[in-house]
C-alpha positions in Angstrom: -53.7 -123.7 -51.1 -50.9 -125.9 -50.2 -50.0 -129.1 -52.3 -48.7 -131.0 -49.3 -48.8 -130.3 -45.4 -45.9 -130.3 -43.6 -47.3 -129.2 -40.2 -49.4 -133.1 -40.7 -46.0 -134.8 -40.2 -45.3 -133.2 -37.0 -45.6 -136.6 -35.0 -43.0 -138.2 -37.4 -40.1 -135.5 -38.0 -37.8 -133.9 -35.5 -39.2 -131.0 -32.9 -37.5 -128.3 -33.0 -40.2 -125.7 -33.3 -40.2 -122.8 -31.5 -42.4 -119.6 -30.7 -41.3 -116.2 -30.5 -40.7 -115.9 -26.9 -39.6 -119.8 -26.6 -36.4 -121.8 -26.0 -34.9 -121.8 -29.2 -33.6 -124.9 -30.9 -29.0 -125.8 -31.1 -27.7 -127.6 -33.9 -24.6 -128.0 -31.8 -23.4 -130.8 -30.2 -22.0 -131.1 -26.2 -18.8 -129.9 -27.0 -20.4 -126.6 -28.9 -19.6 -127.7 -32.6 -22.1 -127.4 -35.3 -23.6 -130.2 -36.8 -22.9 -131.1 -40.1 -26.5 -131.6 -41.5 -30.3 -131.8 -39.9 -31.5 -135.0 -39.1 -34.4 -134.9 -41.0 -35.5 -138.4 -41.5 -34.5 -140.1 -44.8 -37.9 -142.0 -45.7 -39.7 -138.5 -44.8 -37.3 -136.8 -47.3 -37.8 -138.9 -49.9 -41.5 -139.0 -49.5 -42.2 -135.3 -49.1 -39.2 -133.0 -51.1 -39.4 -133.9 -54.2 -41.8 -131.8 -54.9 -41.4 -129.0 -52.2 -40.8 -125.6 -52.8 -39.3 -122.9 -50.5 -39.2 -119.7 -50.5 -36.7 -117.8 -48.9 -36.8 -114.1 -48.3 -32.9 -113.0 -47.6 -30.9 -109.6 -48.7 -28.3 -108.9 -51.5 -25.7 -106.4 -49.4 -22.5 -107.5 -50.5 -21.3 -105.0 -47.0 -23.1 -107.2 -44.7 -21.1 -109.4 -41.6 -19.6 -112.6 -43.9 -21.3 -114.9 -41.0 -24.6 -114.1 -42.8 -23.3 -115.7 -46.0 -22.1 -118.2 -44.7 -25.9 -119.2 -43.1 -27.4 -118.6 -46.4 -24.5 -120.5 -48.2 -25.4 -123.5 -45.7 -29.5 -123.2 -46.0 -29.0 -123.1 -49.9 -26.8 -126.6 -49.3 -28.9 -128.2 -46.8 -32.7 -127.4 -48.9 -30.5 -129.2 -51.9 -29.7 -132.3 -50.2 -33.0 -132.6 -49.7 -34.7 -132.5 -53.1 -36.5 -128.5 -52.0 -36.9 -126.3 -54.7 -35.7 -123.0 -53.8 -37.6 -120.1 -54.5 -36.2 -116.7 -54.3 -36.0 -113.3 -55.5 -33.3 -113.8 -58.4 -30.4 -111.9 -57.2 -27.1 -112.7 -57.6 -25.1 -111.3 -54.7 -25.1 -110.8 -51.0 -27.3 -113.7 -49.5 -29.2 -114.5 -52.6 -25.9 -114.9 -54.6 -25.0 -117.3 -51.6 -28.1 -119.0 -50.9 -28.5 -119.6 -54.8 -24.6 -120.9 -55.1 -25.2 -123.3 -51.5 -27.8 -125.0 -53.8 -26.5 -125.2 -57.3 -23.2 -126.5 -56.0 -25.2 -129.6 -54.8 -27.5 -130.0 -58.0 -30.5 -128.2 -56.4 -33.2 -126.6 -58.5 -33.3 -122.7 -57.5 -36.2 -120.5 -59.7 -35.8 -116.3 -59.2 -38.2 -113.7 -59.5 -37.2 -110.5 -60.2 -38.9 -107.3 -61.7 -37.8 -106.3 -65.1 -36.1 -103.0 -63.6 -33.7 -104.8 -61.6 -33.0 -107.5 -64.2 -32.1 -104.3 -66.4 -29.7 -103.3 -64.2 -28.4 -106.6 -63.9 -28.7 -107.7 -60.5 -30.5 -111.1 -61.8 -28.3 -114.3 -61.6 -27.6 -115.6 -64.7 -26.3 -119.6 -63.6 -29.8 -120.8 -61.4 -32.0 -122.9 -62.9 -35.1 -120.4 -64.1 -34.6 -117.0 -64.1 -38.5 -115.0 -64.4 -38.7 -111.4 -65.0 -41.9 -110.1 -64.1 -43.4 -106.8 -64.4 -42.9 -105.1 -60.6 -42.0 -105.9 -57.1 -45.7 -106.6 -56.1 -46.0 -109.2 -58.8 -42.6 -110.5 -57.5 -44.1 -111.2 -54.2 -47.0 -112.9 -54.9 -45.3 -115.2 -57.2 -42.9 -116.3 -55.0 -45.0 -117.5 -52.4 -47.4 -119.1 -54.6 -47.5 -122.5 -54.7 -44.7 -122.4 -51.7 -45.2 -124.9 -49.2 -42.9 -123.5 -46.6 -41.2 -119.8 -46.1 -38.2 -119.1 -44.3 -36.7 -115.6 -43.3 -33.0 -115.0 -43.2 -31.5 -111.2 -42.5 -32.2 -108.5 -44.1 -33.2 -105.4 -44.7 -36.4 -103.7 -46.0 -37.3 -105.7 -48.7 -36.8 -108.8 -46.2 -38.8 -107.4 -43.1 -41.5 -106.7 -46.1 -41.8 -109.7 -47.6 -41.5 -111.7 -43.8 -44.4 -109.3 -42.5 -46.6 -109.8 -45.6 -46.7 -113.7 -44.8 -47.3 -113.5 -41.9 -50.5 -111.3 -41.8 -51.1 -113.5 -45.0 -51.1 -116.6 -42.7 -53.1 -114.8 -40.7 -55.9 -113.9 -43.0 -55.8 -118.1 -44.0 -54.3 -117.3 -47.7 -51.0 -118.4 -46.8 -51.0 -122.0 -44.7 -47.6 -123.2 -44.9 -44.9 -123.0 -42.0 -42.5 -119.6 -41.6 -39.3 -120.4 -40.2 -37.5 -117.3 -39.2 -33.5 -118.1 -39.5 -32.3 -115.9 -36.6 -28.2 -115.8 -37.0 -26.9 -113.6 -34.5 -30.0 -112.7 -33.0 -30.8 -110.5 -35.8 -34.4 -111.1 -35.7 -34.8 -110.6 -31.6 -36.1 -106.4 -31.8 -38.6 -108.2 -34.4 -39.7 -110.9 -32.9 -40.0 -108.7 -29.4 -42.1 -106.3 -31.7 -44.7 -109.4 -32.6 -44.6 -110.7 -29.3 -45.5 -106.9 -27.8 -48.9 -107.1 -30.5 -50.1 -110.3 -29.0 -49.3 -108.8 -25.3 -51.5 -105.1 -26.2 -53.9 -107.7 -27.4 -53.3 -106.6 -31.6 -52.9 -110.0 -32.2 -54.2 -113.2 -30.6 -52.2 -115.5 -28.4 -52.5 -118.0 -30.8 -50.8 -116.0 -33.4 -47.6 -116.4 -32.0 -47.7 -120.8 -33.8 -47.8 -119.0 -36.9 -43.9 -119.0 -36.9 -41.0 -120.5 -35.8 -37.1 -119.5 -35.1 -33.8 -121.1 -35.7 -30.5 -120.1 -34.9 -29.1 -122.5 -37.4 -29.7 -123.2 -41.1 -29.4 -126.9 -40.0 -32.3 -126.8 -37.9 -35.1 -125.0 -40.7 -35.7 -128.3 -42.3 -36.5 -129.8 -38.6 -38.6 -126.7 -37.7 -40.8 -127.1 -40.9 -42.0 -130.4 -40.5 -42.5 -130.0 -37.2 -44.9 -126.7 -38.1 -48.1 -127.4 -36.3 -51.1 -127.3 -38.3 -52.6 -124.1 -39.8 -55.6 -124.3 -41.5 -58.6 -122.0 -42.8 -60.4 -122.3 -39.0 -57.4 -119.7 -38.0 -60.2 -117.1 -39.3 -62.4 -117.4 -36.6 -59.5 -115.5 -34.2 -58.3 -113.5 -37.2 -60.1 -110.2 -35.9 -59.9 -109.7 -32.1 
C-alpha cells in the first residue's frame, strides 16, 4: 500500500479539506487576490516530500479555456517547490504539457506514462525527467497510481473522468488509500460531484463515502487538502457493500 500517510499528519498541516457538498476552501486573501503559494509547513515539507509521488490525472486539449493551463501550470510549480514527484500520463500539450513545464521550470522531477500507440504518434513529451512507454492504456493506469501517495483531478475529459472514477471506487474497495483532491477551476467538477453526492443520497454509496475525496478551487490549496486527508485505511471494507 502506501509508503507514507498523509491523512496521519492531519493534526499538524493546514485544514482545508472539503467534502463534496461542503464549504470549499479560498486561496484568496480579504481583498480577493490569490495567494502566492500554500502554506504548507516547511518542517512538514521537508520531512514528508521528498519522497512523495503524485499523480495527477488532467487533459491534453490544446482548445480548452487558457484559465485551465494556467491552474495546471501553477499545480506543476507548486508540487515542485515542494520536493513531489509528479506522476502523469506523458503528454506534452494541453494541461499535461502545462502541468509538466509548471514543474520542470522549478527543478521538479515529473515521470510519464504513456502507451506505445500514442508515443508513436508523438504525443509523449520528450524534456520530463522519465518518459515510460508501456504497452496499453490499462497498463497506463495502474502504473500511475502505483506507488502514488496522493491523486489529484484537474479538468478534463474522458480519459480524466476515467481515471478520477477508477480511484475512487479503487479507494473504495481499500486498494487505493491515499488522499484524492479534486482541483475544481471554474466549477468544472460541480455536475460530477452533484452526481456522487446523488449515489450516497439513493443510498449506492455510503455516507461515509463522501471523505474519500476532497475539492479545491485553487492549485494553491491541493497541497493543504492532502495532508489534511483524513485517514483511510483497509477497515473502509466493512461499509464497502451497502
Amino acid at each position: 500500500m502506501l509508503p507514507l500517510s498523509p491523512g496521519q499528519l492531519a493534526g499538524r498541516a493546514q485544514q482545508c479539506r472539503t467534502g463534496a457538498g461542503g464549504a470549499r476552501a479560498s486561496s484568496r486573501d480579504k481583498s480577493g487576490s490569490k495567494l502566492p503559494h500554500s502554506k504548507v509547513p516547511a518542517a512538514l515539507a521537508e520531512k514528508v516530500m521528498s519522497n512523495f509521488r503524485v499523480c495527477v490525472y488532467c487533459g491534453s486539449s490544446r482548445q480548452c479555456d487558457p484559465v485551465y493551463l494556467d491552474a495546471a501550470e501553477r499545480l506543476g510549480r507548486e508540487l515542485a517547490r515542494n520536493g513531489a514527484t509528479i506522476i502523469y500520463g506523458g503528454g506534452a500539450v494541453g494541461s499535461m504539457g502545462a502541468l509538466a513545464q509548471g514543474a520542470l521550470g522549478q527543478g521538479g522531477k515529473v515521470i510519464g506514462i504513456i502507451p506505445g500507440f500514442m508515443n508513436e504518434l508523438e504525443w509523449g513529451h520528450r524534456g520530463i525527467t522519465e518518459l515510460r512507454v508501456v504497452s496499453d492504456i490499462y497498463e497506463r493506469k495502474r502504473l500511475m497510481l502505483q506507488g502514488a501517495n496522493a491523486v489529484v483531478a484537474l479538468p478534463g475529459g474522458s480519459g480524466t473522468l476515467d481515471e478520477l472514477l477508477e480511484a475512487v471506487s479503487l479507494k473504495r474497495l481499500a486498494l487505493f488509500l491515499g488522499p484524492i483532491v479534486v482541483l475544481n477551476t471554474r466549477s468544472y467538477f460541480d455536475h460530477l460531484l452533484r452526481a456522487l453526492e446523488r449515489c450516497v443520497s439513493e443510498r449506492f454509496m455510503d455516507p461515509r463515502h463522501r471523505s474519500m475525496w476532497s475539492v479545491v478551487n485553487e492549485p494553491e490549496e491541493v497541497l493543504p487538502a492532502i495532508h489534511s486527508a483524513p485517514t483511510w485505511d483497509s477497515s473502509s471494507l466493512s461499509f464497502a457493500g451497502i
